[in-house]
C-alpha positions in Angstrom: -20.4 -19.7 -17.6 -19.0 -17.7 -14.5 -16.2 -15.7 -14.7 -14.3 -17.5 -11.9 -14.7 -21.0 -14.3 -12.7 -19.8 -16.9 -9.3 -19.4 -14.4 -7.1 -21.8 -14.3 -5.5 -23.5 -10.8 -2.2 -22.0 -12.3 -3.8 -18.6 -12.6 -5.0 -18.5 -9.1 -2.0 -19.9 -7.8 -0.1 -17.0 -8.9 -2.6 -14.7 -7.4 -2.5 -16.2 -4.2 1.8 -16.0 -4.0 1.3 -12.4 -4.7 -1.8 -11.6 -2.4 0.3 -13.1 0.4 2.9 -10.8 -0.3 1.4 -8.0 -0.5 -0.6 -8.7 3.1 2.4 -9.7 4.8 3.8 -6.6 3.2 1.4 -4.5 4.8 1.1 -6.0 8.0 5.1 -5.6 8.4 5.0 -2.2 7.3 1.9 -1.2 9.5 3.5 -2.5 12.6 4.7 1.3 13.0 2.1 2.6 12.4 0.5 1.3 15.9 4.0 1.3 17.6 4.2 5.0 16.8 3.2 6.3 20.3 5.1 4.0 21.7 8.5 4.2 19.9 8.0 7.9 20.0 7.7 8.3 24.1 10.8 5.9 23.9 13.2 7.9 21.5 11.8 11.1 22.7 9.9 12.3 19.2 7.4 14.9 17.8 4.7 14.5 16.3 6.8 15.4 12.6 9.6 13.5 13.9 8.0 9.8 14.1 6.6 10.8 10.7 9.7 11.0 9.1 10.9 8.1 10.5 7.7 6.4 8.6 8.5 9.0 5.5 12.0 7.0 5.3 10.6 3.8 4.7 9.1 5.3 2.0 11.5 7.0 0.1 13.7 4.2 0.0 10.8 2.0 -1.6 11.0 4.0 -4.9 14.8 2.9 -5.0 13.6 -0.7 -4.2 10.7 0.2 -7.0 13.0 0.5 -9.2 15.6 -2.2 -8.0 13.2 -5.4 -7.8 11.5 -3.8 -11.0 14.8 -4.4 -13.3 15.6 -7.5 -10.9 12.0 -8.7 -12.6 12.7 -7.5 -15.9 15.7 -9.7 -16.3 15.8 -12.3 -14.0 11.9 -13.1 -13.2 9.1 -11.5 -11.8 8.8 -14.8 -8.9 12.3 -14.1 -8.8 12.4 -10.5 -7.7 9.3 -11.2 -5.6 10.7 -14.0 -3.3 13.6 -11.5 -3.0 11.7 -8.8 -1.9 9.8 -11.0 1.0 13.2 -11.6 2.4 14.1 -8.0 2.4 11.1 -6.3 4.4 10.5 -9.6 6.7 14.3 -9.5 7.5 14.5 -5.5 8.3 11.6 -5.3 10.1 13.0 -7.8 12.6 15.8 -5.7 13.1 13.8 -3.1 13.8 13.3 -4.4 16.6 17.0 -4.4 17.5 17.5 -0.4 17.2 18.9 1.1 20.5 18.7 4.6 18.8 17.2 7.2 16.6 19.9 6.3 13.7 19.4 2.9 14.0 15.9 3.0 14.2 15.8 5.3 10.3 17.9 3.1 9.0 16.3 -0.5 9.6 13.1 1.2 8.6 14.8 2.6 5.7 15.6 -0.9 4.5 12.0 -2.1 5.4 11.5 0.2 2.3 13.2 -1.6 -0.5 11.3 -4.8 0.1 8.0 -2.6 0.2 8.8 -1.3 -3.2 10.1 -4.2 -4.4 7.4 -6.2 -3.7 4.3 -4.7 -5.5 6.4 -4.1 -8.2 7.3 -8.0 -8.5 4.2 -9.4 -7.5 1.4 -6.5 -9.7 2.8 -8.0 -12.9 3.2 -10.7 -11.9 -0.3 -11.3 -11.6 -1.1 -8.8 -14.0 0.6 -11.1 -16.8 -0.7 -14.3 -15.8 -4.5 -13.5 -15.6 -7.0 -12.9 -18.9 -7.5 -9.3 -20.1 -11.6 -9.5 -19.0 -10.6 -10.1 -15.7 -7.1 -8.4 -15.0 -8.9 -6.1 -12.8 -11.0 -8.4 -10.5 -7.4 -10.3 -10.1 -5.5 -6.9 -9.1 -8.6 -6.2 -6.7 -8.0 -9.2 -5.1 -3.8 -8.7 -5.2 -4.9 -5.8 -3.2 -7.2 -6.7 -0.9 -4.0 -8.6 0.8 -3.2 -5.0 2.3 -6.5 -4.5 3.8 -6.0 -8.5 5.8 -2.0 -7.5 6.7 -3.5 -4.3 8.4 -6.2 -6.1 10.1 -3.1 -8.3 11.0 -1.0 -6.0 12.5 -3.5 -3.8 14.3 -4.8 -7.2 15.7 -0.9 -7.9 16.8 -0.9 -4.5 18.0 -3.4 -4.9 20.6 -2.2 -8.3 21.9 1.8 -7.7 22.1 2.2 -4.0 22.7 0.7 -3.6 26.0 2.2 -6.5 27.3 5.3 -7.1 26.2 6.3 -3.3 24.0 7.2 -2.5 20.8 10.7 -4.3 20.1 8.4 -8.0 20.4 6.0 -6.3 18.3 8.6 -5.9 15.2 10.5 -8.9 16.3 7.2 -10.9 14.9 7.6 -9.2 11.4 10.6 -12.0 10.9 8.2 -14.6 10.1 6.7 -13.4 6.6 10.1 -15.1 5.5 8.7 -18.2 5.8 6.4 -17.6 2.8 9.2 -17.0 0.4 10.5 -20.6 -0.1 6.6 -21.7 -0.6 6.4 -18.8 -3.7 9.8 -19.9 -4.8 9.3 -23.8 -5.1 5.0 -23.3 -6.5 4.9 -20.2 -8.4 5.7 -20.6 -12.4 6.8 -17.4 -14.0 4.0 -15.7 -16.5 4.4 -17.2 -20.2 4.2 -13.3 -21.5 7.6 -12.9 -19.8 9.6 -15.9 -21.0 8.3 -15.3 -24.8 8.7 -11.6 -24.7 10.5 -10.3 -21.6 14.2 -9.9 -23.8 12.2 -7.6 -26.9 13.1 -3.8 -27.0 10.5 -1.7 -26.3 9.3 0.2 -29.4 6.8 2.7 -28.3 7.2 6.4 -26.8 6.8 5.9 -23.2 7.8 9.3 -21.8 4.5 10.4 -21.3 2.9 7.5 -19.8 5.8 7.6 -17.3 5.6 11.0 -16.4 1.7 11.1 -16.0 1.3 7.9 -14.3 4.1 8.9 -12.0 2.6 12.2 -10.8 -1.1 10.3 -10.6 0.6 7.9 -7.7 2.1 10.8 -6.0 -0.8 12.6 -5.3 -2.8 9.5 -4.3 -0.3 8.3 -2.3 0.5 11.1 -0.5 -3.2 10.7 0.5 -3.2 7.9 1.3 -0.4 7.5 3.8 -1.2 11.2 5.5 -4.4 9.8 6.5 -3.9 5.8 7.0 0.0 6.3 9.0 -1.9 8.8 11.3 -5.3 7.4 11.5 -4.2 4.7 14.4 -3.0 8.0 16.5 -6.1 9.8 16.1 -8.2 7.2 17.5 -5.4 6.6 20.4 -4.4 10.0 20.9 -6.0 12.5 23.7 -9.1 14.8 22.9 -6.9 17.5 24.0 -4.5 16.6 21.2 -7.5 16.3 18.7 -7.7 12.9 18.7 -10.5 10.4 19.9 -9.1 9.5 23.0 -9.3 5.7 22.7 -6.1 4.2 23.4 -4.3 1.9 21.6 -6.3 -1.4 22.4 -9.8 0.2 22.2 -8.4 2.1 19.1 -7.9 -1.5 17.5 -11.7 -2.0 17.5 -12.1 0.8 14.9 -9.7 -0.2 12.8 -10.8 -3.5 12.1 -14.1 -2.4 10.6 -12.7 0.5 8.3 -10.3 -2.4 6.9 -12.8 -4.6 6.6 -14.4 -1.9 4.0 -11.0 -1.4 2.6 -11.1 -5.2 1.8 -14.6 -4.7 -0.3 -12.8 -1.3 -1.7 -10.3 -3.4 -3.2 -12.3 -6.1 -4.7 -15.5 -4.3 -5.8 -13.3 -1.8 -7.3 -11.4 -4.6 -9.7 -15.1 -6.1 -10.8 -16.3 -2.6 -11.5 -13.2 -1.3 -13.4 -13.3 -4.7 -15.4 -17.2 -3.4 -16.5 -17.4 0.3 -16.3 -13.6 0.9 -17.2 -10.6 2.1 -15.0 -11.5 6.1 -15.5 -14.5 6.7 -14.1 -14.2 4.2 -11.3 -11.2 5.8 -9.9 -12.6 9.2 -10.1 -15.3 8.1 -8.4 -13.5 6.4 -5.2 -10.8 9.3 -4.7 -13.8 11.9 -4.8 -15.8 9.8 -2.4 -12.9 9.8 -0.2 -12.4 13.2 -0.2 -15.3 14.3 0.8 -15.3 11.8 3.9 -11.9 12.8 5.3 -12.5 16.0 6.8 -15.9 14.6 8.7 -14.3 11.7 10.1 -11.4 13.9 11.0 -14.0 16.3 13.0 -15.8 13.6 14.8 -13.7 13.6 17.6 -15.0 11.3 20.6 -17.9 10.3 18.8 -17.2 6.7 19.0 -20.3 5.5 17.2 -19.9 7.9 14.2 -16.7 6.6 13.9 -17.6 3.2 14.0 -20.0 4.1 11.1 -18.0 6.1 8.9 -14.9 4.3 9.7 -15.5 1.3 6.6 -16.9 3.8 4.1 -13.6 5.4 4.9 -11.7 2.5 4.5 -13.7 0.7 1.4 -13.1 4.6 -0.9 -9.9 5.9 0.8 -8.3 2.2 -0.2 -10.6 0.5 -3.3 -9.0 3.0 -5.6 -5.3 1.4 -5.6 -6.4 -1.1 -7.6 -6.0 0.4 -10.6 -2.5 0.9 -10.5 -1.4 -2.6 -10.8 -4.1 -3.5 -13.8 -3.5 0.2 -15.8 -0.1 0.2 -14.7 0.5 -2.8 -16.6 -1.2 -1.9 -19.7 0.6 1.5 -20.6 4.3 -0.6 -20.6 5.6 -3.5 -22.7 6.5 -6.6 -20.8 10.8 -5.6 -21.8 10.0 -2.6 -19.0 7.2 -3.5 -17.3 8.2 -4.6 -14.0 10.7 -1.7 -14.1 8.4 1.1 -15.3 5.3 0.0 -13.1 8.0 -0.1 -10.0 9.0 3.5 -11.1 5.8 4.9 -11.0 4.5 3.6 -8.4 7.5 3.7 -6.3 8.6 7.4 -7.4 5.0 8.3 -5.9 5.4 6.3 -2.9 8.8 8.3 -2.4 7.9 11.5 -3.6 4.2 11.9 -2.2 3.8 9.1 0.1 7.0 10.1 2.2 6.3 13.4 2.2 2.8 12.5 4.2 3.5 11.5 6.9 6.4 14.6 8.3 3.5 16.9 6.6 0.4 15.9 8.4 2.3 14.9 11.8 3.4 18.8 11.4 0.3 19.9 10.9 -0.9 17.6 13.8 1.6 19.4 16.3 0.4 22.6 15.6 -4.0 22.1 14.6 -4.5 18.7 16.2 -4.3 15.3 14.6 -7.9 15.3 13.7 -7.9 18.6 11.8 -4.2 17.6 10.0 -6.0 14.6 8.1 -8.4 17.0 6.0 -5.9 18.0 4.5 -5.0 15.1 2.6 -8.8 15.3 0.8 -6.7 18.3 -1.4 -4.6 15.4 -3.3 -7.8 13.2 -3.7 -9.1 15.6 -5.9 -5.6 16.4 -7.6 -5.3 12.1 -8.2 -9.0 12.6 -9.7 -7.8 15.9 -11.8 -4.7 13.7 -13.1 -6.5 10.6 -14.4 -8.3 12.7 -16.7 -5.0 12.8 -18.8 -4.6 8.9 -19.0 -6.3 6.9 -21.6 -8.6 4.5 -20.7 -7.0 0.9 -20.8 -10.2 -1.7 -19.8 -9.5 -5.2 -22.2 -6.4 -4.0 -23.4 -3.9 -7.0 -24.0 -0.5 -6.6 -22.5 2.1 -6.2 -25.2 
């Protein structure tokens, strides 16, 4: 029988709440990402200014990690999720508001506890409701929602921002609050949860914790170095080591490399279901780390970029899905939500907010272009760290 038979409509119900989530997620948070040129000639920014304006976002998703984690432990995971929707759609309308630098921090600031909040809710949530044997194809699919919000929001990008600027451009991020009355009323909470959810945990966690927690830093601060900054080196000036495309030829590239990230999410979910999380993921964040620095030397090459562009995308993003299926298998479900919020969250704060301030830094002083090599040094750290995590592939959730 295929695999897909033996789901039930409640099972991929539940998946679809959470992919939604997760792509309305991402297409809120990438808004500023494309806006970045523009809110920075605006407000006056450098290069390492406008990326710790995306760096606060960021740090203030391990705090909403860790919030809408212990939100899910005790109150629910559809719950905590429906919560989180609110929170980023809500802030990211305001962003649109800002009449200043401070302003401007702190509505994107906010964005950041809904970010966090949300994969934390909505990972185990799936994570609990889908069999063992295919917990990873499930997570793949949770995932791929990011690569479809980012296709979203480049997409939104090119049709609003030369037209009518950035402020209508954010002022559209509103509407993912739609969604969270449709979770609310459809979504049941996962049966592992209402039987177990209340139990002590009784294992040593301490390790997990710690190792898990530095594995998401260093892939995270890859990941957000390259993909904040990726939509300025195609629009930015040769002269500034960019590509020289503009922002609505720029769009035109992204589409494609998150088309690949799409196929990176889901092929990684049916390959670490068969082969086993380890040497998938070493596989992926080695790939990508050897494709970084040539796509960051191609300059106005427009066709090699076009090429390498969904390799780039399908390696640099098919990776992440491991975090919500081995996340979810090192914890209990007393902690889960909480712990897999942590981790993740902690990373995105830690490493992932760091990224962006480091590479536009870089990008001031070497070029845009040359700045995102440097990001293929925590690939290979991520690959260095998964070594010391057990494998997990068919384990039942306690």
């Amino acid at each position: 029988m295929a695999w897909h038979r033996s789901i039930t409509r409640e099972q991929w119900l539940t998946l679809s709440a959470a992919q939604l989530g997760w792509m309305l997620d991402a297409m809120d948070v990438m808004l500023y990402a494309f806006a970045l040129t523009a809110v920075a000639a605006e407000f006056g920014l450098s290069g390492s200014e406008s990326g710790a304006v995306a760096s606060a976002v960021l740090v203030t998703s391990g705090l909403g990690g860790g919030l809408f984690g212990y939100l899910a432990d005790r109150y629910g995971r559809v719950r905590s999720l429906v919560w989180s929707i609110l929170a980023y759609s809500l802030f990211t309308g305001l962003t649109a508001t800002a009449a200043s630098l401070a302003q401007l921090v702190l509505w994107r600031a906010l964005v950041g506890f809904g970010l966090g909040g949300e994969w934390a809710a909505g990972s185990v949530l799936v994570a609990e409701s889908w069999p063992a044997e295919h917990r990873g194809k499930a997570i793949g699919f949770m995932q791929a929602g990011w690569a479809i919000g980012y296709i979203l929001a480049a997409l939104l990008a090119a049709a609003i921002l030369p037209r009518y600027g950035w402020r209508a451009l954010f002022a559209i991020g509103v509407l993912p609050a739609l969604a969270a009355a449709w979770v609310f009323r459809a979504v049941p909470e996962p049966r592992i949860w209402t039987e177990r959810g209340h139990r002590p945990a009784r294992v040593p966690l301490t390790r997990n914790f710690l190792v898990a927690t530095l594995l998401t830093t260093t892939t995270l601060f890859a990941y957000w170095g390259l993909f904040t900054w990726i939509p300025a080196y195609l629009a930015s000036p040769v002269e500034r080591g960019g590509a020289g495309m503009g922002v609505v030829r720029s769009s035109g590239w992204i589409v494609p490399m998150q088309i690949g990230a799409f196929f990176g999410y889901v092929s990684f979910g049916f390959l670490a279901d068969r082969f086993g999380r380890r040497p998938v993921f070493l596989t992926f964040v080695l790939a990508a780390a050897a494709l970084v620095p040539a796509y960051g030397m191609l300059g106005r090459n427009a066709a090699a970029l076009m090429a390498l562009g969904p390799l780039l995308g399908f390696f640099g993003h098919g990776y992440f899905s491991v975090f919500g299926a081995l996340l979810a298998e090192l914890f209990p479900a007393s902690i889960r939500a909480t712990a897999q919020g942590l981790c993740y969250n902690i990373g995105r704060a830690a490493g992932g907010a760091a990224a962006p301030f480091v590479i536009g830094a870089a990008a001031d002083r070497y070029g845009i272009g040359s700045a995102l090599a440097l990001t293929s040094v925590f690939f290979v750290a991520g690959a260095l760290l998964m070594l010391l995590i057990r494998e997990t592939r068919g384990a039942e959730l306690a």
